[in-house]
GUVEX-700141 format. One record per residue (C-alpha): residue in one letter; x, z, y. Coordinates in steps of 0.25 Angstrom, whole numbers, plus 2048, in hexadecimal, padded with zeros to 3 digits. Example, Ala and Ser with C-alpha at 12.3 -4.5 7.8 and 13.67 -1.06 7.14 Angstrom:
residues 2
A83181F7EES83781D7FC
END
This chain:
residues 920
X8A76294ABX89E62D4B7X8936304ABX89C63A4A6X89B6474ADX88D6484ADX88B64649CX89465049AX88B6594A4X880655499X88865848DX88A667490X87B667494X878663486X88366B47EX87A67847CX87066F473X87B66A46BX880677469X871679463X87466D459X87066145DX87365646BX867655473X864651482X857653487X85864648FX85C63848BX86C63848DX87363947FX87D64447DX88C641478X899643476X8A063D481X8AF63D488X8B3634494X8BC629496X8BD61B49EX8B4614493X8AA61B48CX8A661847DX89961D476X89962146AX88A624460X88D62C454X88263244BX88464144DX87764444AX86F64143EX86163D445X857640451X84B64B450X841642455X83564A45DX82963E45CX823645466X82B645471X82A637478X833638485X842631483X84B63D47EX85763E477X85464346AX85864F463X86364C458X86465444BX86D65543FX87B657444X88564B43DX89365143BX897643437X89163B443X89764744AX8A7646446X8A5635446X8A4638456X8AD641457X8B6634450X8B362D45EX8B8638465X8C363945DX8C762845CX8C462746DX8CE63346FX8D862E467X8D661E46EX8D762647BX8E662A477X8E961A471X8F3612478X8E660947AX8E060F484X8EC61748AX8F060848DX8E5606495X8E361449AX8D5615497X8CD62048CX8C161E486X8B5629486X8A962947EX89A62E47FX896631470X88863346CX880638463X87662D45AX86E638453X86E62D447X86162744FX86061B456X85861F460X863629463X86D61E464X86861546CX86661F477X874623478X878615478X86F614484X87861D489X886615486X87E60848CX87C61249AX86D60F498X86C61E495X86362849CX86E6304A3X86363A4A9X85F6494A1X8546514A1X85265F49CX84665E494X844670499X84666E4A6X8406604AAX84C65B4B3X8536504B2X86264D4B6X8696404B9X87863D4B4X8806304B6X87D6264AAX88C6234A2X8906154A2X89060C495X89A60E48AX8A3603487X8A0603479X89960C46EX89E611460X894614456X888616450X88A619443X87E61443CX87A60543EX86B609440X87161044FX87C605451X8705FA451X86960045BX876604464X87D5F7462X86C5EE468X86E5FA475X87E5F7475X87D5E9475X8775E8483X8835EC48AX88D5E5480X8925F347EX89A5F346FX8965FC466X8A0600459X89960744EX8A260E442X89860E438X88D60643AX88C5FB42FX8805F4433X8825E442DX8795E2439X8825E7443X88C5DB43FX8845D1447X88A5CF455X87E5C7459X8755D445CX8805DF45EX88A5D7464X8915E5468X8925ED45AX89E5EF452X8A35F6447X8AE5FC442X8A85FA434X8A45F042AX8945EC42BX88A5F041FX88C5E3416X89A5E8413X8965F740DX88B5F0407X8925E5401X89C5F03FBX8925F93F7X88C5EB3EFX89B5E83EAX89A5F53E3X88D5F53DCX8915E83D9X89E5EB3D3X8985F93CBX88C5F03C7X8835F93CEX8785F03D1X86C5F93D0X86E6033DDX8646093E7X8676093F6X864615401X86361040FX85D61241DX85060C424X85A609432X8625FC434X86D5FF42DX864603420X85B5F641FX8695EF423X8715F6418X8685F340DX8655E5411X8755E540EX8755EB404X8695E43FBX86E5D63FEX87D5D83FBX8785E03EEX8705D43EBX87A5CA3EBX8825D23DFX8775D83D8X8745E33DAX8665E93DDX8605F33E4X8555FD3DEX8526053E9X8536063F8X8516133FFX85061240EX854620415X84E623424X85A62042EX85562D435X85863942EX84B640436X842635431X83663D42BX83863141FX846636419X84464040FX837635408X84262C40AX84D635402X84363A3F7X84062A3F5X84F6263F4X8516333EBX84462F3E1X84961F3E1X8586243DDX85462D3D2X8496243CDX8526183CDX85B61C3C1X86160F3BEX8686103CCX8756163CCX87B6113D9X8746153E7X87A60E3F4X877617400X87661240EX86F620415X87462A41DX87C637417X87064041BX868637412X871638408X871647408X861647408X86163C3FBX86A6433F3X8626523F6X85464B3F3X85B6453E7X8606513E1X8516553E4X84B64B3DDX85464B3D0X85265A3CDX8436583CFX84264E3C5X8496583BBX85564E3BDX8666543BCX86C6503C8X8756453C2X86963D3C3X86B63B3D1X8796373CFX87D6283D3X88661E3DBX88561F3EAX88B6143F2X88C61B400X88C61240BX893616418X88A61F41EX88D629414X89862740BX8A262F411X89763A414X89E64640FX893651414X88A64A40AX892653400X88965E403X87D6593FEX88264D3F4X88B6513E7X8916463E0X88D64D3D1X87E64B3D5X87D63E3DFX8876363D6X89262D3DDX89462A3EBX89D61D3EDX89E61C3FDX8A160F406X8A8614414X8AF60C41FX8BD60D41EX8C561A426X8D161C42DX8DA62642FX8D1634434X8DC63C437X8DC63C445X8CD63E445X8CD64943CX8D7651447X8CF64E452X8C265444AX8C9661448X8CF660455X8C266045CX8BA66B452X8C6674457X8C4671463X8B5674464X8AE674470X8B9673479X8BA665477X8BD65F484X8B3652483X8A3653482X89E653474X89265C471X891655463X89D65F45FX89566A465X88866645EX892668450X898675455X88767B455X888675448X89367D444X88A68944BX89768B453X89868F461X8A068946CX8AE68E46BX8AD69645CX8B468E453X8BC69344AX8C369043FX8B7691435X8AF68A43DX8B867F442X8BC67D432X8AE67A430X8AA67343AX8B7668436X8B266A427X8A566642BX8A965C433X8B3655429X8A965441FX8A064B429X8A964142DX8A9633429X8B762D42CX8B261F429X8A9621434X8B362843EX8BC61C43CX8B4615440X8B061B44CX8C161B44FX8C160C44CX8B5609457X8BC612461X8CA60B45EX8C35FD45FX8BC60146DX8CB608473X8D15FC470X8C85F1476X8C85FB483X8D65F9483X8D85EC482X8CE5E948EX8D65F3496X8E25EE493X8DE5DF49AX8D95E94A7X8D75F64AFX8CD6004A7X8CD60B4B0X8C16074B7X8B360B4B3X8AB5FE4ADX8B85F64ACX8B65F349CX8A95EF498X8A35F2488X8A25E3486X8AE5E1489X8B35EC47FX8AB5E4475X8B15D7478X8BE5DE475X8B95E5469X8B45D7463X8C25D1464X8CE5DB463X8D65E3458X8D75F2459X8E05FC451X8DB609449X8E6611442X8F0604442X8E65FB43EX8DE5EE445X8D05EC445X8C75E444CX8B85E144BX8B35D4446X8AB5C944AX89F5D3445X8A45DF44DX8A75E6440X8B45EA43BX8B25EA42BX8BB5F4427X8BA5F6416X8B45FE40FX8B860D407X8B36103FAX8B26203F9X8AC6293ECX8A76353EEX8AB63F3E4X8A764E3E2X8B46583E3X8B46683E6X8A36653E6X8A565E3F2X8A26503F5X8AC6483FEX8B26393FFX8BB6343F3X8C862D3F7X8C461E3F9X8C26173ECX8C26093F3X8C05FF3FFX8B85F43FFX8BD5E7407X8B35E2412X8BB5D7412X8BE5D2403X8B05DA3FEX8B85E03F3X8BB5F13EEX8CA5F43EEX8CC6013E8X8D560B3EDX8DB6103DFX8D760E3D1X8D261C3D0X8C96193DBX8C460B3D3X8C26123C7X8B961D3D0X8B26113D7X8B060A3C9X8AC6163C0X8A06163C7X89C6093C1X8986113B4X88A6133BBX88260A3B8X8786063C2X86F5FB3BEX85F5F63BDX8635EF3AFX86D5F23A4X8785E83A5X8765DD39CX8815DA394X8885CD392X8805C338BX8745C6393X86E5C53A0X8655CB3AAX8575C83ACX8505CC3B8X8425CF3B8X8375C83C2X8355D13D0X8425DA3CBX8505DF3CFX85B5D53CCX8615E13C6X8575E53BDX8565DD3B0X8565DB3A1X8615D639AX85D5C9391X8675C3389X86E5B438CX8665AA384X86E5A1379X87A59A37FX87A5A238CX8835AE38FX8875B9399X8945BF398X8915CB3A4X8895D73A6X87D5D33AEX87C5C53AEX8735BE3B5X8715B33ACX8775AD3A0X87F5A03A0X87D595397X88B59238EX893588395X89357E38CX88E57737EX89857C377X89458B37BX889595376X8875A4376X87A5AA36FX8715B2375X8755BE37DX8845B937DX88E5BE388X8975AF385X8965A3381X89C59F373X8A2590370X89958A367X89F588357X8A357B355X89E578347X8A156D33DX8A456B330X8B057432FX8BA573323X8B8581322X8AB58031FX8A758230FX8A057630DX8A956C315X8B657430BX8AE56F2FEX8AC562304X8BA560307X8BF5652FBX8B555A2F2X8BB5522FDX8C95532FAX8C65562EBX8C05482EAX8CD5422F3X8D45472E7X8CE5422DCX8CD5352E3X8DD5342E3X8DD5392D5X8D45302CFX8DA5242D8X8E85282D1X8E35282C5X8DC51B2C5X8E95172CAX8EF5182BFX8E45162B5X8E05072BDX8E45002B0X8DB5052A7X8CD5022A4X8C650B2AAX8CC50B2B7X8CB4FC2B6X8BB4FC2B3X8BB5062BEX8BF4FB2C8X8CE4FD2C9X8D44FB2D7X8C54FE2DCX8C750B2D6X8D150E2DFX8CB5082ECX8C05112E9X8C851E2E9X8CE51B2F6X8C05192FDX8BC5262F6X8C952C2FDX8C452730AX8B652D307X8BA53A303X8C353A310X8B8537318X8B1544313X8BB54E317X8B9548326X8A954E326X8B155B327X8B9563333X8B755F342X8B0553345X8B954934FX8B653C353X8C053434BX8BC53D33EX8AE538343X8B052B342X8BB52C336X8B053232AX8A552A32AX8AD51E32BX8B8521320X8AD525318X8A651731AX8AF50F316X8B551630BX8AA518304X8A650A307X8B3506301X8AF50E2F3X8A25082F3X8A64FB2F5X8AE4FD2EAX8A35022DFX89A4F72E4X8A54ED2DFX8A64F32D2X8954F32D3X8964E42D5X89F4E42C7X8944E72C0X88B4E12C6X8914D42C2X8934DA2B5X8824DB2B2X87F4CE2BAX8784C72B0X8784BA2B7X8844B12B4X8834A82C1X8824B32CBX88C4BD2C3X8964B12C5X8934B02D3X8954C12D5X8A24C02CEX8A64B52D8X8A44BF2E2X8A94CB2DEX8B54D12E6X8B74DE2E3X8C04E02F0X8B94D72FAX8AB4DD2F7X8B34EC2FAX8BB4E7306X8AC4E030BX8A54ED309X8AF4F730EX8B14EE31BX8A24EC31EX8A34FB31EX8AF4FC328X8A54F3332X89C4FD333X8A4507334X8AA50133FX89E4FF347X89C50C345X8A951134AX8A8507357X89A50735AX897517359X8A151F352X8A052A34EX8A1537355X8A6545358X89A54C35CX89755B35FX88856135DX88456C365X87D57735EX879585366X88358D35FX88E58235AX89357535CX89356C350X89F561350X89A554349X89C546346X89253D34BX891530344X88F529350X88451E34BX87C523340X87751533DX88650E33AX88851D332X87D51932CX88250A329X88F50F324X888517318X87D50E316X887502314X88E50C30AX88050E304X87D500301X88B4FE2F8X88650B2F0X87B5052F0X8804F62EAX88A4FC2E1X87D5052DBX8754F92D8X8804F02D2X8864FD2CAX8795012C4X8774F22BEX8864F72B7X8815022B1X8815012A3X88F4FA2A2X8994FF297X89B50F29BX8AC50D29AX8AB5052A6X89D5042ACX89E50B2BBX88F5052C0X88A5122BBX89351A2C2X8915112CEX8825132CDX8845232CEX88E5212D8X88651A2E2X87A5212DEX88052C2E2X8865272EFX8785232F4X87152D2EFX87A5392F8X87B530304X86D52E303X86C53E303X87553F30EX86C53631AX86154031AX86B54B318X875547324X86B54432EX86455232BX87055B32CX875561337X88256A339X88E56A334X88D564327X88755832AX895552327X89655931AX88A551316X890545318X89D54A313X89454E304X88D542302X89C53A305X8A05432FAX8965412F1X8965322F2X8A75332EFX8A553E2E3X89B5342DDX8A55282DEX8B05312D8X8A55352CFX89F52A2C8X8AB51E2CAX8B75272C6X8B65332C0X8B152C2B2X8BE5232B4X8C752E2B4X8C15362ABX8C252A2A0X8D15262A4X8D45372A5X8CD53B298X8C7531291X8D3527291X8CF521284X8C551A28AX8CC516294X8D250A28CX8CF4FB288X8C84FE27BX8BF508281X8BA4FF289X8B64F227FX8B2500277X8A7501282X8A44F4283X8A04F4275X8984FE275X8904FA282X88E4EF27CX8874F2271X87C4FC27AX8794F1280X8744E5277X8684E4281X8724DF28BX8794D6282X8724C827BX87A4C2270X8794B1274X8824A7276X87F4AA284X8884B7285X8944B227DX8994AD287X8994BB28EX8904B6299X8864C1299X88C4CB28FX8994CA293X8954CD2A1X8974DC2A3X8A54DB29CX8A94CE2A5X8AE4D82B0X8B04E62ACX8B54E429EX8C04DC29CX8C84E32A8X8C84ED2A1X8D14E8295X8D94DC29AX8E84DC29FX8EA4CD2A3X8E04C42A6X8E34BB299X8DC4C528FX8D14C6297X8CA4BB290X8CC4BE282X8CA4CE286X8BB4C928CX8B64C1280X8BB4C9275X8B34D327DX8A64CB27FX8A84C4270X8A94D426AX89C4D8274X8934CC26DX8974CE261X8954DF261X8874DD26AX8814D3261X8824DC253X87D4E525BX8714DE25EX86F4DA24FX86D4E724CX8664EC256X85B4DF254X85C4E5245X8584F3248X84C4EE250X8454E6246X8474F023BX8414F9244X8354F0247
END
């Protein structure tokens, strides 16, 4: 280029100041590292740390840069490296065209930047002055670059990218991460050959996510990228829980007079925040190196061990592979470093050509004052390196490099060779001016280009979003250097994939620390946040009857699904509620059933033995074939108790109370005919005992009853049977019968109750008949009994509640049975069992003798009762079945009875009548 020859006049004025350590021009025209070729490529690298800034110096000056960076310096000397080695591709040997560069120097400042890209744009100030000797020399302005690589930190990219923009130029950083840079609407010209900010950030948030880590702190800086970063950062956080408790904000300029009040600060929030454990670090290395120093400070002021300072560092890109840092950081006092770095290539070949080129020294054949700037630092001369000296200087240079960060810088260059060539090859290059930068843009937007037998492209965002490595830093000889990579994390499926399991089992061990505002709360509780407070920091308050939390942490507990579940206060599940009802297992519901069966046994016996007793007096005064009638309803109702126990269904239901309905229906029907018996027996008026008699049929009145019974039952079943039904209760379930219509419930045992109620009032008109074979007193007790317990059961039933509310019912059925059995039967079978001699013709007329004689009162002696009309009356029915076999001695049987009744009753009444006038 026509430019050439006079810059490189003006890079040997300037090589006694860099010998002196530090680039400076007393003019305006940047100074660099610059070879020729027919297209030119900038290049802006961070080879100093900052700027002195002199405030009282007002004229535009290029400024004095200080703090020598080795590993700005070896990232540029990748430039060199990757355009040598495109110069000798098959790309552009096709073509026949090289590429040179012009490589400046940002100083880490943006003021710094932007003047040397004034010098890519050919907007620069070509003229130079000598600030000792006042004159001022002209030189030809070099034309524009067709594209720029760099800078390294977003805050510079910005800037460069608004001034680039204006001349469509393209502009490929290899580390700048910026999310903000992704939008093509203002920096239409700026790509990357790594992922934007949101990807490290989302990683970074994965992991604290994944360790449960959701108290941290976060170190960043006040430029751009800083306030971009942590905006990232926080909201991301956010969305998965995890909280921020402090952020510490570093100056971008390391010669701000604010930096070391901002590291005492960071330090004092760090040590005072001992709930956190994990720090996330977006700042440079030299703030690194400052924090941990003033930490070490601060903990042995405090009377503190160093250990105290020890946590989790999550090391963003700036600094993660930073080896110098193990100078001034060791592992056993700042904790753990977990890195996140861009992923590398292969650096063999630029690991040769760095020790190439330190052997070489100053006989290099291109301009680069930036290397004779690092030999003053050596404080080596030009032309004495020796072996010592060279050894040291590629020691010191090793332990600077960051080979994420140089392959990038290969990928940029590669991308830029291979959109030259492919203009080239569509026409003639030779000339000067011939390719344009926006047409090397146009080609960069919209082609693939290889590295190291692999494709990349840039996407529609201008960013190629390579993944993630996951490195450790480990302590080893008491040195710090790089672990192995542990894992990679996806940009594109958001996930970790480790690299071994050794390496997970590192990753995960480091979930042992505990970072947290709040215990963990335990399943069965949940997390209350306090008003105006951290998400993050709460109490743990236990789940509330039927609610549950089966995690650490919860949010909230959930209600149990269904009715059927419960769980009791501070549960972690839900447990199915018991279903309760009255079980056969159950103690009261065995003594039940066995008086149950007990009485279903008896029941058979005593119907076998009547059986065979039936012609004999007893069982013939006891009513005979209704005796047996009566059994079998007792059967039915001493079934239907056994049905109150074991789970309800709905034909069970409907099957109880109806069996019991119309058996014990059937058995009262049958006591109320023996009832009427004897109350035709006692009716002391002729006409209407006659007119009884007439109609009196035992079997029709019991076949009436029992079907009047079936009616209502019925209805019931028809109208609203009843039911299977299941009650909810907090902790159980209760499985019931429900009796569907209480009212026609109600009818059934009311209708049951009135024929008690009939046989007790005809019975107790009976009561004094001849004992051998008078039942109306144990008809009376009978029924007396029946009301009586069913009376006690309404209030009892409606009361109860739980599950035995059947057994009540299931008692008082038992009760009403026992007191038939009772009062009807046992006496009968203990006569025809053990007192058989009673059991016989003459025991009977024996009884009716003597009954008649205790009751003379109840007996007039007239012609009137000769014909048996009045006296004859209790014997017309009961007595005289008792003895006759055929229906022809019935007559004669009867009158002998009634002749020998008058004739014993009325000596009776002479002397009584005798007794009473002596004694008056």
């Amino acid at each position: 280029m026509s430019c050439t020859g006079p810059l490189l006049k003006g890079l040997l004025l300037v090589l006694p100041l860099l010998v002196r350590g530090h680039t400076r021009e007393a003019g305006t025209r940047p100074v660099g590292a610059t070879r020729p070729g027919d297209f030119i490529i900038g290049g802006v690298f961070p080879i100093h740390q900052d700027v002195q800034r002199d405030s009282a110096f007002f004229p535009p000056q290029m400024q004095k840069c200080v703090s020598f960076d080795k590993g700005g310096f070896t990232t540029a000397i990748a430039m060199i490296n990757a355009i040598n080695t495109m110069n000798r591709s098959p790309a552009l040997k096709e073509v026949g065209v090289t590429l040179g560069y012009r490589i400046y120097d940002s100083c880490s400042d943006v003021s710094m930047a932007l003047r040397v890209t004034a010098d890519f744009t050919g907007k620069g100030d070509c003229s130079s002055s000598s600030s000792s000797e006042g004159t001022n020399a002209t030189s030809p302005q070099p034309p524009p670059v067709l594209a720029v690589v760099g800078a390294q930190h977003s805050e510079m990219s910005i800037a460069i990218a608004r001034q680039l923009t204006l001349k469509s130029i393209p502009q490929i950083s290899y580390a700048s991460t910026a999310a903000i840079l992704s939008d093509k609407a203002r920096f239409p010209g700026f790509m990357r050959t790594v992922p934007n900010d949101k990807y490290q950030t989302a990683a970074m948030v994965q992991l604290l996510s994944d360790n449960k880590w959701t108290w941290v702190g976060i170190l960043t800086t006040d430029g751009d990228y800083g306030r971009s970063v942590k905006d990232s950062f926080v909201s991301q956080a956010s969305e998965v829980g995890v909280c921020v408790s402090f952020r510490e904000t570093f100056p971008e300029s390391l010669s701000n007079p604010q930096l070391f009040l901002s590291v005492r600060a960071a330090a004092r929030a760090i040590l005072s925040s001992h709930r956190v454990k994990v720090i996330v670090s977006f700042v440079k290395p030299i703030h690194m190196m400052h924090l941990t120093q003033e930490l070490r400070r601060q903990t042995l002021q405090d009377g503190q061990p160093l250990e105290a300072m020890r946590r989790i560092w999550l090391a963003s890109d700036i600094w993660a592979t930073t080896s110098s840092l193990s100078k001034h950081m060791k592992l056993e006092e700042v904790g753990h470093v977990v890195g996140f770095t861009f992923k590398r290539g292969d650096m063999e070949s630029f690991n040769r050509y760095l020790s190439k080129l330190l052997s070489t020294g100053h006989h290099s054949p291109v301009t680069n004052p930036f290397l004779d700037e690092f030999y003053a630092e050596l404080n080596t001369s030009q032309g004495a390196m020796d072996a010592i000296t060279l050894a040291h200087a590629e020691e010191s240079l090793q332990e600077h490099i960051d080979y994420d960060k140089v392959f990038g810088v290969e990928m940029a260059v590669g991308a830029i060779t291979h959109a030259v060539a492919s203009i080239c090859r569509l026409r003639d290059c030779k000339e000067n001016g011939t390719v344009r930068p926006w047409e090397v843009l146009k080609a960069l937007r919209n082609q693939w280009f290889p590295i190291r037998d692999k494709n990349y492209s840039f996407d529609k965002k201008g960013d190629i979003n390579l993944d993630y490595d996951i490195t450790l830093w480990r302590t080893e000889n008491g040195s710090i250097y790089i672990h192995d990579i542990v894992a990679e994390y996806s940009t594109l499926n958001h996930s970790f994939v480790y690299v071994s399991h050794l390496a997970r089992k590192q990753l995960t061990d480091l979930s042992r620390i505990v970072s947290k505002c709040s215990d963990t709360c335990q399943p069965g509780q949940s997390k209350k946040v306090a008003l105006g407070q951290h998400t993050c920091c709460y109490e743990c308050i236990n789940c509330t009857e039927n609610y549950f939390s089966n995690d650490t942490d919860s949010v909230k507990c959930v209600r149990c699904g269904s009715n059927m579940e419960w769980s009791p206060e501070g549960s972690s599940r839900c447990l199915r509620k018991t279903l309760n009802f009255f079980s056969w297992r159950d103690g009261f519901a065995v003594v039940l059933l066995v008086l149950s069966a007990v009485g279903i046994l008896l029941v058979l016996l005593i119907a076998a033995l009547f059986l065979h007793q039936r012609h004999t007096p007893v069982v013939r005064a006891g009513g005979g074939p209704l005796c047996q009638v009566i059994l079998l309803s007792l059967v039915g109702s001493f079934t239907s108790a056994t049905m109150f126990v074991g789970p309800p269904s709905v034909r069970l239901c409907e099957a109880r109370q109806v069996l019991f309905g119309v058996s014990f229906t059937l058995c009262v029907s049958c006591i109320l005919v023996k009832s009427l018996k004897i109350l035709l027996a006692f009716q002391v008026n002729p006409r209407l005992q006659r007119a009884l008699r007439q109609l009196y049929r035992p079997y029709v009145i019991v076949a009436v009853c029992v079907a009047l019974q079936v009616g209502a039952c019925t209805c019931w079943l028809v109208l609203w049977s009843p039911f299977y039904h299941v009650v909810m209760y907090p902790t159980t379930m209760l499985a019931e019968c429900h009796e569907g219509s209480y009212v026609l419930f109600g009818v059934m045992l009311g209708y049951i109750a009135v024929l008690a109620l009939v046989c007790f009032a005809c019975a107790y008109k009976g009561r004094k008949l001849p004992q051998k074979y008078n039942e109306a007193k144990f008809i009376t007790f009978s029924m007396l009994l029946y009301l009586i317990s069913w009376l006690i059961f309404v209030p009892v039933y409606v009361t109860t509640s739980g599950i035995y509310v059947p057994a009540v019912e299931m008692v008082v059925i038992l009760i009403s049975n026992y007191g038939v059995l009772s009062c009807h039967f046992f006496p009968k079978c203990y006569v025809i069992l053990f007192k058989r001699d009673q059991n016989t013709a003459t025991a009977f007329k024996k009884n009716v003798y003597e009954y008649s004689r205790r009751n003379l009162d109840s007996v007039s002696v007239s012609d009137a009762t000769l014909p048996g009309e009045r006296f004859a009356g209790p014997y017309i029915i009961s007595v005289p079945s008792l003895f006759r076999k055929s229906t022809g001695s019935s007559r004669a049987t009867k009158a002998s009875i009634s002749s020998n009744s008058v004739s014993i009753n009325s000596d009776v009444a002479v002397r009584q009548r005798h007794r009473r006038r002596t004694s008056i």
